[in-house]
N, C-alpha and C positions, 0 to 999 in steps of 0.2 A: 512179090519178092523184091530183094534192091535193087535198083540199080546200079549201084556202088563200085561193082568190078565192072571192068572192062578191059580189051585189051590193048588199048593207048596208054590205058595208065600202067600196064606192065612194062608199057615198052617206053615210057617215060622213067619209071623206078629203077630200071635197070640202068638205063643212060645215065642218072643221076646215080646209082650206085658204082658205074664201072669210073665216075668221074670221082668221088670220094674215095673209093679204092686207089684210084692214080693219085690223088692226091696223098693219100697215106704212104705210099710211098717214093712221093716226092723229094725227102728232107735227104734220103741215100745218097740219090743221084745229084744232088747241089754241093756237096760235102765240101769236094774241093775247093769250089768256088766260094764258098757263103762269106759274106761280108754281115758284120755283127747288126744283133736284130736287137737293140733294147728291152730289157723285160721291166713291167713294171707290177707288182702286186698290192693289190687292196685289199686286206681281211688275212692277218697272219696264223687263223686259227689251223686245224686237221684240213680240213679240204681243201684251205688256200695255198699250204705248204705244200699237201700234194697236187693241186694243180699245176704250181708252179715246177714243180719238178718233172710232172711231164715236160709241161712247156720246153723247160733246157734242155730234156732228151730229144725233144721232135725234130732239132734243127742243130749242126756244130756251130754255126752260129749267133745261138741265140744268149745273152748274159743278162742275167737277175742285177740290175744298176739302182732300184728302187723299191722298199716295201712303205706299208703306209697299215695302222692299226691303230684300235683306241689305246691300247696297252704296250708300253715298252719290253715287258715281258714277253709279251707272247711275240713280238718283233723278235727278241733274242732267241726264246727256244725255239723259231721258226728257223731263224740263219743256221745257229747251230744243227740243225735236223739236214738242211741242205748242202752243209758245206762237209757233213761230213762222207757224200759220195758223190757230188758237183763242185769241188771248192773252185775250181778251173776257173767254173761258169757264176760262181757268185762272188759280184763284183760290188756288191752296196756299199759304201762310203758312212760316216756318220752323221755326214750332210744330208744323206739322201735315206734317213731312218725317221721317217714323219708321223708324229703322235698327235691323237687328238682326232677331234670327228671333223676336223678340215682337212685332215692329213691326206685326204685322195686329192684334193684341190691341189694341195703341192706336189704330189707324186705326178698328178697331170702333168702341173708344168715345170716338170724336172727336167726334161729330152727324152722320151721313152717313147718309143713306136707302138709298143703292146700292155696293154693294161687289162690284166687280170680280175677280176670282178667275184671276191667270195665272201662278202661281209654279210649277216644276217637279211634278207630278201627287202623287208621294208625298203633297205635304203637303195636296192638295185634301180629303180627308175633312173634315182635322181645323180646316183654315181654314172650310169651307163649314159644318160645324157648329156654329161659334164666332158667324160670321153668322147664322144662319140663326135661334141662339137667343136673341139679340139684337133681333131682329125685323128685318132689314135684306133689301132684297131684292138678288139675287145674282144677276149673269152668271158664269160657271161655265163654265171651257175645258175641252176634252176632254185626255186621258181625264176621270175624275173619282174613279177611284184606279189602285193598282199593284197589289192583290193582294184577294181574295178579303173578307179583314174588313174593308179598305179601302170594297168593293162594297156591302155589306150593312148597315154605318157611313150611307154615304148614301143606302138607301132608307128608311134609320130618316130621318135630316135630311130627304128630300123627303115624307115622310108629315109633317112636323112644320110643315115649310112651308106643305104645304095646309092642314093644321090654325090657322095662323097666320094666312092667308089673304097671302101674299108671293109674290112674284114668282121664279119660279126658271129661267133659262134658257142651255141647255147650249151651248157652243162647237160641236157638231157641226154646220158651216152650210149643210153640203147639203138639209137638212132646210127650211131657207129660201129655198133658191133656187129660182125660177119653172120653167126647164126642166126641173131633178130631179123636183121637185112635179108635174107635169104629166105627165110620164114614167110616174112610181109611179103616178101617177091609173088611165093608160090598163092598166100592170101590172095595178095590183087591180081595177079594172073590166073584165078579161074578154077583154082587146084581143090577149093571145097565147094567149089560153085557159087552161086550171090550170095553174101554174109549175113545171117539170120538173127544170129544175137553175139554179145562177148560179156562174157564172167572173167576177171579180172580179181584178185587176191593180192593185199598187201597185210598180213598178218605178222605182229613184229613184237618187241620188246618196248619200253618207251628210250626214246630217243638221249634226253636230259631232263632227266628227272625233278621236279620245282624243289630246293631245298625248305629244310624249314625254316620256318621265321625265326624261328631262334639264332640260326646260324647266319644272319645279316646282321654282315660288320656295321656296330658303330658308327654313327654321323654320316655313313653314304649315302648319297641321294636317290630317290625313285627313280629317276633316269638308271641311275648308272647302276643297280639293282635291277630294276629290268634289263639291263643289256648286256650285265651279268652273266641272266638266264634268259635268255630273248629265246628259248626255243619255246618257250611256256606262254609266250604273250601272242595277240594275235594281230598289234598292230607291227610285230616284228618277223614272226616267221608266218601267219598268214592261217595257223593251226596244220596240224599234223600232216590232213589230205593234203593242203595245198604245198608245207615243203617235204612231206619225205612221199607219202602214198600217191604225187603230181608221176612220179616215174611210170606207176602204172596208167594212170588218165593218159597220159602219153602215148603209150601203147594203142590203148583206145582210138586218140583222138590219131593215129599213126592207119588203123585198120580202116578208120571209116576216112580217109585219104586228106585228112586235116577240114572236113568239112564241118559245122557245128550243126548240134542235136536239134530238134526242137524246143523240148523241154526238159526237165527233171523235175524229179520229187527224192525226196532224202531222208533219211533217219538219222540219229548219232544222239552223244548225249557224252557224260562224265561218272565213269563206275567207280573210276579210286579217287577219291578226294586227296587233295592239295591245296597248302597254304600258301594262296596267291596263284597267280595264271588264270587264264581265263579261257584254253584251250578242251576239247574235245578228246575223248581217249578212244572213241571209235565211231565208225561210219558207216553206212552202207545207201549208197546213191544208184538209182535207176535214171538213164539216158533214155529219152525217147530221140530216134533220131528219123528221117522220112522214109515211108512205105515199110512203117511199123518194125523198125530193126530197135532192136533193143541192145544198149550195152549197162552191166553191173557192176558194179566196183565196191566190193567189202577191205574194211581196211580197221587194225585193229594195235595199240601200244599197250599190251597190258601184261608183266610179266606173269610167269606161269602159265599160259595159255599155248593153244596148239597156234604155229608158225606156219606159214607159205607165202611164197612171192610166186602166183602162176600164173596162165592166161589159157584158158578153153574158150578158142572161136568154132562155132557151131553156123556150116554153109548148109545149102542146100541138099549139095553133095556127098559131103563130108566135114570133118573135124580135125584143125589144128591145137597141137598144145603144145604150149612152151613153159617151160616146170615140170613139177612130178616126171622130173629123169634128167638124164645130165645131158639129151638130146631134144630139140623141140622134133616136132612128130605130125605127120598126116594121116590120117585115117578115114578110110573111104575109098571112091573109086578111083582114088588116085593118089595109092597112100606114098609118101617122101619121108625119110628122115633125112634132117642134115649129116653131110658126111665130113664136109669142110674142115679148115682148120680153125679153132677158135681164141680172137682177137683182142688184145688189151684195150676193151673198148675207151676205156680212160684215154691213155697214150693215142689211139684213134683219134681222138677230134681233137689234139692237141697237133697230130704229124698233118691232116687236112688245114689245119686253122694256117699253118705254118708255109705251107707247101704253095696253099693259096693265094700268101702275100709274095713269095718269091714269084709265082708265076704271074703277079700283077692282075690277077682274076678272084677278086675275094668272094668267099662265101657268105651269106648272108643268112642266117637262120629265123629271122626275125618275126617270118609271118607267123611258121607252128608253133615258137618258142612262144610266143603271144597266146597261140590258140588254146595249145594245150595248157599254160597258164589260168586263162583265162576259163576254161571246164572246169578246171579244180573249184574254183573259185567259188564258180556257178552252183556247185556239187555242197559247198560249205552253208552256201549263201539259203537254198531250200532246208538242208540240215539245219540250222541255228535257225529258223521261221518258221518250219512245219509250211511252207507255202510251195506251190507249185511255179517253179520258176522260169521261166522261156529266157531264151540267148539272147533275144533282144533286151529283154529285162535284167540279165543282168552283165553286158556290154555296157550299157549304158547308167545302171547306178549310180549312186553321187556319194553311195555312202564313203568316205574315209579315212581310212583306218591312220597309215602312216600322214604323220606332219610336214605337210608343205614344207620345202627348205631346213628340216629338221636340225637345229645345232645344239642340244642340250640342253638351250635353256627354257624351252617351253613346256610348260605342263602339259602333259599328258593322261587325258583322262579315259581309264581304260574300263568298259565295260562289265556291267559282271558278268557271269558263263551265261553264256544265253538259255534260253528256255523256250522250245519249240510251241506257238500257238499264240506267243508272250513277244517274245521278238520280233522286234518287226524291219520290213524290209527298206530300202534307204534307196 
């Protein structure tokens, strides 16, 4: 059986959760006080707008002074989106509206304390590094790369950060929320006994759809065609598992207490053809991880099809699930449901990230943000080879994917869908 639980690390999880819980509602009790916190945002699309609008809620002192986007457009329908129930708190100037794929270099070094991070994942290495050595503290969406030297890039940036002593905290926000948290508690304290396996379910819609070739404007370049549609390409979002179904690897890589697997082996492949892209439309990755625990991860974009985002951990004991009900659930000899209140996990790690810099104690999320990155990866890496692939083999990879120092003008030569037995491993 695992060793996996035990009861230090309950009593470790809790400390770290009763410290995240005070930190969330840290931003209250500073209210009076708060002396303004700079915001600065990178990636004006859906997620970065609502990032940042946590961000303003987490703290009365915090003001939006800076956004940065390849697109002037989507800079505007972003202010506009925030100003119309923050106007107080958004402060950006025309000066400080910076276009173009250097535009986070300038938003760096505009005077901004906090830099928001939600551009397509490719570029997260090399944006979070730029912050990071700068001294700026950073929220940081998941993933936090696409490939292997991607991963390894920012464990170097999050050892630099603790060295800094700066705020680092990762978009995975299950790791925030009150019933997940509570859930994991009962996990790793004992409550289904040693963890025998984990089935994990990311079944979904597709995400952005690859338009047709037809409808690519005129005279555009492949760059700016792919980044366009960067959810389709894999030297930009990393494929499916790794930016949208890494939530559940998460979870995973969250149960077995952030340590990594042995090995995997994988499936996946492409059922609905698309003109252009070079992404996967579904998965299913087995984890071997030590003294034979097994974790499964199925993950699926195809519309018309049956949907679930759930998690059955199967102990010794008994059985957790989170899904399949609007409560996660124990079952066995020591069954629990949660009874708590349930948390805007989003606004969550934006009131911690916040709380953290007032109290001059920053959080640093850097090591699992890596970790659990860095599974998905692993999980793609066996999928696209048909090969069986260990954690060393693929920490260490050389394949990739995104361009060194990427500014637009380098070609980028992007593979075709791979072909499991055919592709081979880098």
């Amino acid at each position: 059986m695992s060793t996996l639980t035990t009861g230090s690390a309950r009593r470790s999880f809790l400390k770290t959760g009763a410290a995240t819980a005070l930190a969330a509602g840290m931003p209250a009790l500073l209210r009076a006080q708060a002396s303004p916190i700079k915001v600065g945002l990178v990636g004006c699309g859906g997620r970065g707008t609502g990032a940042a609008a946590q961000a303003l809620k987490a703290d009365d002192g915090n003001r939006l002074v800076a956004v940065a986007d390849i697109s002037r457009t989507q800079i505007d329908d972003s202010l506009n989106r925030l100003s119309r129930t923050l106007k107080d708190k958004v402060q950006v100037t025309e000066a400080n509206m910076f276009v173009g794929l250097d535009a986070y270099q300038k938003l760096i070094a505009s005077g901004v304390d906090v830099v928001l991070l939600a551009t397509p994942p490719g570029f997260r290495p090399m944006h979070l590094r730029a912050a990071i050595e700068a001294g700026k503290h950073v929220f940081c969406e998941k993933p936090v790369a696409v490939d292997a030297p991607g991963v390894r890039s920012v464990m170097e940036t999050a050892r630099l950060a603790k060295e800094k002593n700066l705020a680092l905290v990762a978009g995975f926000c299950w790791r925030y929320s009150t019933h997940i948290r509570e859930t994991f508690a009962q996990v790793h304290g004992g409550a289904i006994g040693n963890l025998v396996s984990y089935y994990a379910t990311y079944y979904t819609s597709p995400v952005k759809p690859m338009p047709p070739a037809a409808s690519r404007p005129p005279g555009i370049s492949d760059n700016e065609w792919m980044l366009r549609n960067w959810y389709n390409f894999t030297w930009l979002c990393g494929d499916g598992l790794v930016e949208q179904a890494v939530h559940s690897v998460d979870k995973v890589a969250w149960a077995m207490q952030d340590q990594p697997p042995v090995s995997c082996v994988a499936v996946g492949g492409r059922q609905i053809p698309a003109e252009g892209g070079n992404i996967f439309d579904h998965f299913e990755v087995n984890y071997l991880y030590p003294n034979n625990v097994r974790a499964h991860l199925a993950c699926r974009q195809i519309e018309g099809c049956y949907n679930e985002n759930s998690d059955y951990i199967l102990g010794s004991a008994g059985a957790a699930t989170i899904g399949r009900g609007p409560l996660p659930r124990i079952e066995g000899s020591k069954p629990w449901t949660f009874t708590g209140v349930k948390n805007d996990m989003y606004q969550a790690e934006h009131d911690a990230l916040f709380a953290s810099i007032r109290r001059n104690e920053p959080i640093n999320d850097g090591n699992w943000m890596a970790t659990s990155t860095m599974l998905a990866i692993m999980g793609r890496m066996a999928a696209y080879t048909g090969q069986q692939i260990t954690w060393e083999q693929a920490l260490n990879s050389q394949e990739i994917l995104f361009p060194a120092g990427f500014d637009g003008t380098q070609t980028v030569n992007v593979p075709p869908l791979a072909r499991p037995g055919k592709t081979k491993f880098v």
